[in-house]
N, C-alpha and C positions, 0 to 999 in steps of 0.2 A: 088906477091901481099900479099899473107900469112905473108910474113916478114915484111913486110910496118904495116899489122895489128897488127903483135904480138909488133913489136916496140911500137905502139903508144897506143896498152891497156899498157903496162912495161910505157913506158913513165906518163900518166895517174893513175897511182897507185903510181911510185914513187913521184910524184907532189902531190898528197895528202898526202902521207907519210910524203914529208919533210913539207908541211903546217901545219899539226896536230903536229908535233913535233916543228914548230917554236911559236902555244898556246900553248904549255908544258912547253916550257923554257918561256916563259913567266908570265904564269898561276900556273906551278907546281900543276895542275889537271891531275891525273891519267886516267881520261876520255881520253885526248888527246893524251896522253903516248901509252895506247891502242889500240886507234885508229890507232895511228902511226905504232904501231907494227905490227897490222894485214895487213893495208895496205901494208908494206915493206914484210911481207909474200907472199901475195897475186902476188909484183911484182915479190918477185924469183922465187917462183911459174910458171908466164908466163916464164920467162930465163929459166931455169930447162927445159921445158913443148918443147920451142921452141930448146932450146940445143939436146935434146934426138936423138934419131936415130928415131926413131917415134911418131911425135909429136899426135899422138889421144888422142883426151879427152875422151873416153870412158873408157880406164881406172881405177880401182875402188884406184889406189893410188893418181891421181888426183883428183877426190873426197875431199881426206882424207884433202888433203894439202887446199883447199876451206873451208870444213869444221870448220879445223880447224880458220880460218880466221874469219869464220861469227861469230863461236863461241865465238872467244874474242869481237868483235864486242857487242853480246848480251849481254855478260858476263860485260861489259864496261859500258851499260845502266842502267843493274840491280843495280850495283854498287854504280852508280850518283846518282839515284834516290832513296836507302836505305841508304845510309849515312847521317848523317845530314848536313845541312848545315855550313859551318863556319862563 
């Protein structure tokens, strides 16, 4: 059942992935680019997570790989919102 889940969070991240990346090529906003990116971490992340010989998320290098996800995330908003508009 574990595998049924980890599939369909990987599934779910890379479906956002490729949609924020199909506004990217569209839009050419780096918002979207970002998004994209984090999201596509966030699914190797679960592959990685589900690959390993022990999949626990407690972990503090699981963490890191999250972290860094949300980070671009924040980092992605500050961004939109301090530039100006074109």
């Amino acid at each position: 059942m574990s595998a049924f889940v980890y599939g369909a969070i990987t599934m779910g991240y890379t479906i956002a992935a490729l949609f924020f990346l199909r506004f990217w090529r569209t839009t050419r906003d780096r918002l979207f680019l970002l998004f994209a990116a984090s999201f596509a971490i966030l699914a190797i992340h679960r592959v990685v997570l589900f690959a390993s010989e022990d999949p626990a998320e407690h972990r503090p290098l699981v963490y890191v790989a999250r972290l860094a996800a949300y980070l671009i995330i924040l980092f992605a908003i500050h961004d939109k919102n301090r530039r100006p508009a074109r």
